[in-house]
DRENPA-3360 file (N, C-alpha, C; in nm, 2 decimals, always signed):
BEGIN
1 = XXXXXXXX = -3.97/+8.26/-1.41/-3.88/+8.31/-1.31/-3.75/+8.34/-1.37 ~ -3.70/+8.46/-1.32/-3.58/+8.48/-1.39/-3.43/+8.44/-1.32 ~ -3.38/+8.34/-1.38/-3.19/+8.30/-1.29/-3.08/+8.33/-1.36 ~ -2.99/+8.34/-1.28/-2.87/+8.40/-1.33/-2.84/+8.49/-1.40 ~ -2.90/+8.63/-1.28/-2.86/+8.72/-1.35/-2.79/+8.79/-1.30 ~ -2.67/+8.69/-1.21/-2.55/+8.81/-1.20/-2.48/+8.77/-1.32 ~ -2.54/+8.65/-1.39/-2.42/+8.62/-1.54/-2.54/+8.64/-1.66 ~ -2.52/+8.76/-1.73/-2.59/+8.80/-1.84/-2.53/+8.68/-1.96;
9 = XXXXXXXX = -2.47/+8.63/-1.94/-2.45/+8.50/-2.08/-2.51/+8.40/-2.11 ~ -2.54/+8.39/-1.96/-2.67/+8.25/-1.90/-2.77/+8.27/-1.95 ~ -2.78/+8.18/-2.07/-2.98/+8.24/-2.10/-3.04/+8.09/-2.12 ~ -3.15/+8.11/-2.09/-3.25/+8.00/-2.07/-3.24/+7.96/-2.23 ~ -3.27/+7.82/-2.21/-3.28/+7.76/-2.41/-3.45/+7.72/-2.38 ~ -3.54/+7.75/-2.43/-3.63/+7.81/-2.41/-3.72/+7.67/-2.51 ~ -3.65/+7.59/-2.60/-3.66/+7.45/-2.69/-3.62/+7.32/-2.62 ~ -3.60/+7.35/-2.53/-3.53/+7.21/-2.41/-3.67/+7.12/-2.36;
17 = XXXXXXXX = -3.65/+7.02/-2.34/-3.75/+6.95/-2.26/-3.74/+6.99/-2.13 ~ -3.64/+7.00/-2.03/-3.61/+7.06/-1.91/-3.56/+7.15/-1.90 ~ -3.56/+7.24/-1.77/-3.51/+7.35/-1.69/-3.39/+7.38/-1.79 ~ -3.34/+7.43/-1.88/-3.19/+7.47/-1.93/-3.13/+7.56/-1.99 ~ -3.01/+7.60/-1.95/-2.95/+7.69/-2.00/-2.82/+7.71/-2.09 ~ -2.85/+7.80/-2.19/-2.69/+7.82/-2.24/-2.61/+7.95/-2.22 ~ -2.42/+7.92/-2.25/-2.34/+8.04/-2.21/-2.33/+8.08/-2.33 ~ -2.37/+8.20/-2.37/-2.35/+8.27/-2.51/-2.27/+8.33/-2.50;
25 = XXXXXXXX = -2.10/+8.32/-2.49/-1.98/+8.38/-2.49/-1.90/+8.25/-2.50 ~ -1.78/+8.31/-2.55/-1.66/+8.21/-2.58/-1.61/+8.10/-2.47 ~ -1.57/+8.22/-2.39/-1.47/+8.19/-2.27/-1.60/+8.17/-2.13 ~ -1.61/+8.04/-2.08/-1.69/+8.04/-1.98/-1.62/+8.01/-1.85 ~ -1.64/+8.09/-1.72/-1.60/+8.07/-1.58/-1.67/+8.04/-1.49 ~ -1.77/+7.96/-1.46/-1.82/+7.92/-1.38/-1.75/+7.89/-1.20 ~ -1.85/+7.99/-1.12/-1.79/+7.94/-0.96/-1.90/+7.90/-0.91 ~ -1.88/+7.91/-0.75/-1.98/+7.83/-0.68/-2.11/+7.88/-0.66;
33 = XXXXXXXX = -2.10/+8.07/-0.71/-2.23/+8.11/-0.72/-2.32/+8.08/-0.81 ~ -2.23/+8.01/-0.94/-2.34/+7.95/-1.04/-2.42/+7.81/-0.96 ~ -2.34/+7.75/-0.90/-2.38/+7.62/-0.86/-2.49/+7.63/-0.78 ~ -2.47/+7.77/-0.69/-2.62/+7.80/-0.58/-2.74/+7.85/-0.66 ~ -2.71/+7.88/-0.74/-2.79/+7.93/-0.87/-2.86/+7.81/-0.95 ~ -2.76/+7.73/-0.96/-2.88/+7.61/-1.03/-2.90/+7.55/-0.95 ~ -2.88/+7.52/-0.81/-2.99/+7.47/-0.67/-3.12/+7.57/-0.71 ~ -3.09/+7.70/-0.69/-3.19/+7.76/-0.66/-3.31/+7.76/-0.78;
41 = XXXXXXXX = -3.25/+7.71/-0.93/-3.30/+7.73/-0.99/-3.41/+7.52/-0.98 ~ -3.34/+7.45/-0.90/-3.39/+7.32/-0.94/-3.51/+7.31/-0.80 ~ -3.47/+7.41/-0.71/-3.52/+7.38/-0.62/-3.70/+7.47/-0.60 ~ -3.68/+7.53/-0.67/-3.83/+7.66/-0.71/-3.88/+7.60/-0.83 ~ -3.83/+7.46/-0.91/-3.90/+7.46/-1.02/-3.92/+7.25/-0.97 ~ -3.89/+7.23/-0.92/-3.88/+7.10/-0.85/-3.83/+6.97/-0.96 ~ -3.72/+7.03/-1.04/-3.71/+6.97/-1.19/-3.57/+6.97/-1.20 ~ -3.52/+6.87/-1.27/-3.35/+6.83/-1.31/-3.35/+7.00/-1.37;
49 = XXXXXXXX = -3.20/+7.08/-1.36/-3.19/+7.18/-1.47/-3.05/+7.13/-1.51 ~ -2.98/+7.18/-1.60/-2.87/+7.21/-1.68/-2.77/+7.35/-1.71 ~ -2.68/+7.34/-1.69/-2.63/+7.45/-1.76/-2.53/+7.39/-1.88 ~ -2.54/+7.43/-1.99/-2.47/+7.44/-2.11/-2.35/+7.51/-2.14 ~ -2.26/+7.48/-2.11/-2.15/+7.58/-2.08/-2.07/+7.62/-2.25 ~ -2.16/+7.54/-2.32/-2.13/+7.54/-2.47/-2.25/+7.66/-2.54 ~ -2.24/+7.67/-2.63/-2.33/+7.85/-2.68/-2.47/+7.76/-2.75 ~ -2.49/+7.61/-2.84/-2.59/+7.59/-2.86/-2.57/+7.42/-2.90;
57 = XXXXXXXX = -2.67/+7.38/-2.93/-2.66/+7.25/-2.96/-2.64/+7.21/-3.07 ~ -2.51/+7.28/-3.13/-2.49/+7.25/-3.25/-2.34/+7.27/-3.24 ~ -2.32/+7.29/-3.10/-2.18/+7.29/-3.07/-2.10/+7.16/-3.05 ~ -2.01/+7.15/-3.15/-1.87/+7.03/-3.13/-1.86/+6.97/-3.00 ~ -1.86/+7.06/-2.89/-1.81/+6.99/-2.80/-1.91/+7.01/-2.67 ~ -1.98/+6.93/-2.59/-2.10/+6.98/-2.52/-2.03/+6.97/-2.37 ~ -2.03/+7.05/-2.30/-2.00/+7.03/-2.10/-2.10/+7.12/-2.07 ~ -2.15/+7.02/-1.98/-2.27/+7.06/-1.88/-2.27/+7.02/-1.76;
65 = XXXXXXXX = -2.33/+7.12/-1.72/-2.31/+7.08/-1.55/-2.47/+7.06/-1.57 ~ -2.50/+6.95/-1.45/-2.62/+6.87/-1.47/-2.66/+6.91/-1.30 ~ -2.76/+6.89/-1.25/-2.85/+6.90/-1.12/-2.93/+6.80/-1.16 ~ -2.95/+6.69/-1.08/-3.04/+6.56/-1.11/-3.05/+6.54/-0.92 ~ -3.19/+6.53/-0.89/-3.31/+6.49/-0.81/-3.28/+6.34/-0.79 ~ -3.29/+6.28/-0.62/-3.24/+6.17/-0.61/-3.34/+6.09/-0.67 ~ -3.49/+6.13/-0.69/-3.59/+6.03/-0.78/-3.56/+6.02/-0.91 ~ -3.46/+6.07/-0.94/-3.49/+6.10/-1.11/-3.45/+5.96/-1.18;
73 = XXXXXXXX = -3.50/+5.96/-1.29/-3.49/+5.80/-1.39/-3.43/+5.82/-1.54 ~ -3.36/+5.80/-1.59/-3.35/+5.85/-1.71/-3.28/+5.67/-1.80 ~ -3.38/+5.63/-1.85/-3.39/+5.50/-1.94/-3.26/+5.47/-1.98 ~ -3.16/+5.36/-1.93/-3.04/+5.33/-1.95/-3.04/+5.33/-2.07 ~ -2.92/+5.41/-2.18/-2.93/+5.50/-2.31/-2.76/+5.44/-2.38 ~ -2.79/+5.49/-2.49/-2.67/+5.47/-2.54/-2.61/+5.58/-2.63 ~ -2.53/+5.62/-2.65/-2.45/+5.72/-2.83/-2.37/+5.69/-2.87 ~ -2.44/+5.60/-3.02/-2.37/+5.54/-3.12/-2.19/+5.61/-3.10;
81 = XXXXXXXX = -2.18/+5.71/-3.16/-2.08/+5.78/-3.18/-1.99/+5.90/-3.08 ~ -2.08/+5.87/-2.93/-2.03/+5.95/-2.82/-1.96/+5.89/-2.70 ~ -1.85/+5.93/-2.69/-1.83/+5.88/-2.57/-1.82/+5.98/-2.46 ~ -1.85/+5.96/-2.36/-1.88/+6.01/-2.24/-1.79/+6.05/-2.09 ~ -1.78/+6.12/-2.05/-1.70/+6.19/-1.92/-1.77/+6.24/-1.80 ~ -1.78/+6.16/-1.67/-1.88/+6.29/-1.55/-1.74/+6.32/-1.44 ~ -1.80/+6.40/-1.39/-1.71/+6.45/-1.31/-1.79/+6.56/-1.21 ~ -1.80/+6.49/-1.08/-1.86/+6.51/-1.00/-1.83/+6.61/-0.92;
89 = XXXXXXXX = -1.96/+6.70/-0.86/-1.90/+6.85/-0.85/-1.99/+6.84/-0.66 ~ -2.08/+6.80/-0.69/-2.14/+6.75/-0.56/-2.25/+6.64/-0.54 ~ -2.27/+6.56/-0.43/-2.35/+6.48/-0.40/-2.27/+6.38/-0.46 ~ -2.37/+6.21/-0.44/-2.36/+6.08/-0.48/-2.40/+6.09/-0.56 ~ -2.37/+5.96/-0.73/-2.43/+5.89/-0.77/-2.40/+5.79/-0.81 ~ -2.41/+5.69/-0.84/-2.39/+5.56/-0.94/-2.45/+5.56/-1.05 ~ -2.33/+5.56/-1.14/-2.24/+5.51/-1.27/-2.32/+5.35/-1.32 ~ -2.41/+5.33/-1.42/-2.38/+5.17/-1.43/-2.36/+5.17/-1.62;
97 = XXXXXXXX = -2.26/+5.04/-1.63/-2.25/+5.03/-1.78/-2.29/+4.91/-1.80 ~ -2.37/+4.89/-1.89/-2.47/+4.78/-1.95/-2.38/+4.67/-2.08 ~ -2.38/+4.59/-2.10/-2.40/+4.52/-2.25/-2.54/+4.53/-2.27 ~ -2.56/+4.46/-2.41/-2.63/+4.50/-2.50/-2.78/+4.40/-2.43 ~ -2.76/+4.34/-2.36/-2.87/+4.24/-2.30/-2.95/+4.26/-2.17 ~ -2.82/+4.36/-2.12/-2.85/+4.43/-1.97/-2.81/+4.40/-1.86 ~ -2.68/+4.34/-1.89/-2.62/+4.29/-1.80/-2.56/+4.38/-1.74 ~ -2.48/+4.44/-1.59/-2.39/+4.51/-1.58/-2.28/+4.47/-1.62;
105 = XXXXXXXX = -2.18/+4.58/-1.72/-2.05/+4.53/-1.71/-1.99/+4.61/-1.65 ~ -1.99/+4.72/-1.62/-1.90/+4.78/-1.51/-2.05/+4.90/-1.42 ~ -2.00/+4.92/-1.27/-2.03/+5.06/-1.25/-2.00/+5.14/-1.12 ~ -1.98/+5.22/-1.12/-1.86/+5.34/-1.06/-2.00/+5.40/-0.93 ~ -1.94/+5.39/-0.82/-2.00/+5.48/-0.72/-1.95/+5.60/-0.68 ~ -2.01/+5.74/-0.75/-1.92/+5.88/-0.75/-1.93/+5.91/-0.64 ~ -1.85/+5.98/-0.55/-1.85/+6.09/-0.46/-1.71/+6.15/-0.46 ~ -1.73/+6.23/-0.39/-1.59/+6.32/-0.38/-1.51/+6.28/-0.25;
113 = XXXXXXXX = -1.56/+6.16/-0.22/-1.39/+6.11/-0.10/-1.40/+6.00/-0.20 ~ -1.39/+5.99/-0.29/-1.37/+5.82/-0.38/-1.35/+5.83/-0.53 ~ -1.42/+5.80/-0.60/-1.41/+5.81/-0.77/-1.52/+5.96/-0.83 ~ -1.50/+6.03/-0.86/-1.50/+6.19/-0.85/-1.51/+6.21/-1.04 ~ -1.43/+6.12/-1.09/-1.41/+6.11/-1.25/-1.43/+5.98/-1.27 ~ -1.53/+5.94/-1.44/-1.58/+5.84/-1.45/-1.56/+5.90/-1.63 ~ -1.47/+5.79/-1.69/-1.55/+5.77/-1.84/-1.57/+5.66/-1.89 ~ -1.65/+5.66/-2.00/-1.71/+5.53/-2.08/-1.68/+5.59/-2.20;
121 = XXXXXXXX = -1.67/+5.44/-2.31/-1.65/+5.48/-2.42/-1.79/+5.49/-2.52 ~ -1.82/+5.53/-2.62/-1.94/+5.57/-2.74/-2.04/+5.38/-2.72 ~ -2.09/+5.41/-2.76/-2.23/+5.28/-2.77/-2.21/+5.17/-2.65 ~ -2.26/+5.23/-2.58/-2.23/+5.19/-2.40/-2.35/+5.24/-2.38 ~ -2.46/+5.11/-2.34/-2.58/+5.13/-2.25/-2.51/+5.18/-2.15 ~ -2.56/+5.28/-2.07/-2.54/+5.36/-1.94/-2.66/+5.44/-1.85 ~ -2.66/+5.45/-1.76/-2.74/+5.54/-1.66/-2.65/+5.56/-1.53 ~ -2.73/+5.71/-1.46/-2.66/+5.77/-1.34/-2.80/+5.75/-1.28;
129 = XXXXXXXX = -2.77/+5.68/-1.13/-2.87/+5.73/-1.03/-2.81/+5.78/-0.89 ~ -2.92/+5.85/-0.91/-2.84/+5.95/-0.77/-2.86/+5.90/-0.64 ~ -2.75/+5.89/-0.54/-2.81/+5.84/-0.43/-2.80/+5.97/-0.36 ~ -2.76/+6.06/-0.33/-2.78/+6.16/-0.20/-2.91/+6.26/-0.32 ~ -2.91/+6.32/-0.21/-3.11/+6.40/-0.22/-3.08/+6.48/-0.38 ~ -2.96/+6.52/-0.36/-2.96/+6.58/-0.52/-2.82/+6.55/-0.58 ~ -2.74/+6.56/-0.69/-2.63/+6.51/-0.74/-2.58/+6.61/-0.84 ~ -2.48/+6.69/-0.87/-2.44/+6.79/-0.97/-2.31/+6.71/-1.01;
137 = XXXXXXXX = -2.30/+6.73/-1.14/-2.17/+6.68/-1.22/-2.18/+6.71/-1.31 ~ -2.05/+6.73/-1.40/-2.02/+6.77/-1.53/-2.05/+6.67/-1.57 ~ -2.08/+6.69/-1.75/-2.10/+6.60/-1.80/-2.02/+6.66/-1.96 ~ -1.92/+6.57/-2.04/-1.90/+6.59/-2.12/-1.86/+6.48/-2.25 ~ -1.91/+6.51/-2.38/-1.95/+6.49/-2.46/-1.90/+6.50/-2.61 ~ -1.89/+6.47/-2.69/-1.91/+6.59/-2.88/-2.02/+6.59/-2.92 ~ -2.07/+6.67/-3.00/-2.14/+6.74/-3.04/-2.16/+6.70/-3.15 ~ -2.27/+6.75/-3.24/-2.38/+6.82/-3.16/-2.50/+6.78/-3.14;
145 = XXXXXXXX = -2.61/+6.78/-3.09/-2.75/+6.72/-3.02/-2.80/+6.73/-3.11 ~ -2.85/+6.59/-3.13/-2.98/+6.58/-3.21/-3.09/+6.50/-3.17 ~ -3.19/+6.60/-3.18/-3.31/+6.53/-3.05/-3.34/+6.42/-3.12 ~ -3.36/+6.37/-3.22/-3.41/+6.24/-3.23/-3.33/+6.11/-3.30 ~ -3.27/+6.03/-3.27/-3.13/+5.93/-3.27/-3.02/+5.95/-3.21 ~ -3.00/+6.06/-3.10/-2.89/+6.12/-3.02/-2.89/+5.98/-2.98 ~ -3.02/+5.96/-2.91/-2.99/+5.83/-2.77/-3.09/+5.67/-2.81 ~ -3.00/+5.63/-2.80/-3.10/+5.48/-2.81/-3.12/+5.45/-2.67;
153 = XXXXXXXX = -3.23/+5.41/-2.66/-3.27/+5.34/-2.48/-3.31/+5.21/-2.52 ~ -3.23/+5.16/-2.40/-3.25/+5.00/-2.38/-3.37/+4.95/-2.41 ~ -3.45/+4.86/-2.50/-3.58/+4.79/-2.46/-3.61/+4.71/-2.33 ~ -3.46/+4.67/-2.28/-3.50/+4.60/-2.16/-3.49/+4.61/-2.01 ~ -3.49/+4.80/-2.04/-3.51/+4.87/-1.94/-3.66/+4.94/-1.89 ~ -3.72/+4.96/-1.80/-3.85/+5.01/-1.80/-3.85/+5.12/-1.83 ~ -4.00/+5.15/-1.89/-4.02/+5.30/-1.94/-4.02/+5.37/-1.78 ~ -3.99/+5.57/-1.82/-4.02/+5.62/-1.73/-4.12/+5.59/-1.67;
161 = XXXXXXXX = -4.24/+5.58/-1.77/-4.40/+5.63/-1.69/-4.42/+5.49/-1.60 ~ -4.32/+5.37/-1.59/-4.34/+5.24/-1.55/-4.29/+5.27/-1.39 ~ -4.36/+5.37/-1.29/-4.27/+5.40/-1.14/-4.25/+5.22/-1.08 ~ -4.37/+5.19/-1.07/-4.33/+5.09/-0.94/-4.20/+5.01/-1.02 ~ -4.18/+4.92/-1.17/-4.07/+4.87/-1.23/-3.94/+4.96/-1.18 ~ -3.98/+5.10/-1.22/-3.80/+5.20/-1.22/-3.76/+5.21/-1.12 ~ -3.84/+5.17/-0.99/-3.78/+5.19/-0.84/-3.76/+5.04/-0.83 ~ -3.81/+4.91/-0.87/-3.74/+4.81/-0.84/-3.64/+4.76/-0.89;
169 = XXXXXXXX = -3.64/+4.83/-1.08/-3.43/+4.82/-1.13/-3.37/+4.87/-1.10 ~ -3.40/+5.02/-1.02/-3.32/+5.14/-0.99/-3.25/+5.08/-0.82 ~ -3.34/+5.03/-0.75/-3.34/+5.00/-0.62/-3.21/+4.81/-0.61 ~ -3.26/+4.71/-0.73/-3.18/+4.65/-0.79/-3.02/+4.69/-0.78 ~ -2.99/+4.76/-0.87/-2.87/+4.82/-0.91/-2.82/+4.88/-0.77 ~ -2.87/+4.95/-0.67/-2.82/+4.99/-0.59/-2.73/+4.89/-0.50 ~ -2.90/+4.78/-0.46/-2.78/+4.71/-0.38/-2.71/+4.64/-0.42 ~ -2.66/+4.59/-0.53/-2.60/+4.51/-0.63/-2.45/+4.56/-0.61;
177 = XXXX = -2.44/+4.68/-0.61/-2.32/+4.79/-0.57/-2.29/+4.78/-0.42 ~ -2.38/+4.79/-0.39/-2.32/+4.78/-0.21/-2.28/+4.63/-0.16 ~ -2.33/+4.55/-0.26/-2.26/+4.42/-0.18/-2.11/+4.39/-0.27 ~ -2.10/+4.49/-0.36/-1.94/+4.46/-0.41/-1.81/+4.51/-0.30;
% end
């Protein structure tokens, strides 16, 4: 299926594990018709997508706008050498920062009447779960991606393929937040 093509710069990265795309021009302007555009693009493919607003993965500096699915799970992670920035464009999610054992040490409940900007610093277990039905935010980074040592994931978090475990840490964390 083809998206974004009132923006010819938008091109699908075609080497991604998920739904994603890169801006193959310098100067990038993203408005709200991109944002309907990667609804439309998450919602016909029933899958997290990305936009890359950086030209490849080999770029210095990475911002992405992310579309993440309120089921989605992504293995509390770390980057040795990256520190991290979200900045919430629509929907909820929660922010959690880990020590090295799994404890929380800090985490941020995004929305836009509350905390909207979130950073953490480089080798910080972390994960976002989304609480409203879908969640878009920036996400920014340095560069550049390397698929294999980019991310360390927690051992003492459950694997994806582990559902019934990732809805009872995921579900954990939740209320853990609401009773602060």
């Amino acid at each position: 299926m083809q998206y974004f093509s009132k923006y010819p710069f938008i091109e699908q990265d075609k080497n991604a594990k998920s739904l994603s795309f890169f801006c193959k021009k310098d100067i990038v302007a993203l408005n709200r018709d991109a944002i309907e555009e990667l609804k439309r693009a998450a919602s016909s493919g029933g899958a997290d997508v990305r936009i890359s607003m950086h030209p490849s993965p080999e770029s210095d500096l990475h911002n992405m706008i992310i579309l993440q699915h309120k089921e989605t799970y992504v293995r509390p992670h770390k980057h040795l050498t990256k520190t991290e920035t979200y900045q919430l464009i629509e929907g909820e999610h929660l922010v959690v920062v880990f020590d090295e054992q799994g404890i929380v040490i800090d985490s941020c409940n995004m929305s836009l009447e509350d905390n909207f900007l979130y950073r953490f610093e480089k080798n910080q277990f972390h994960m976002s779960i989304p609480i409203s039905d879908f969640v878009i935010f920036h996400e920014s980074k340095i560069g550049p991606f390397i698929r294999e040592g980019d991310s360390v994931f927690a051992d003492w978090a459950p694997i994806t393929e582990d559902v019934e475990e990732v809805r009872k840490f995921t579900s954990k964390l939740i209320e853990s937040e609401s009773t602060l």
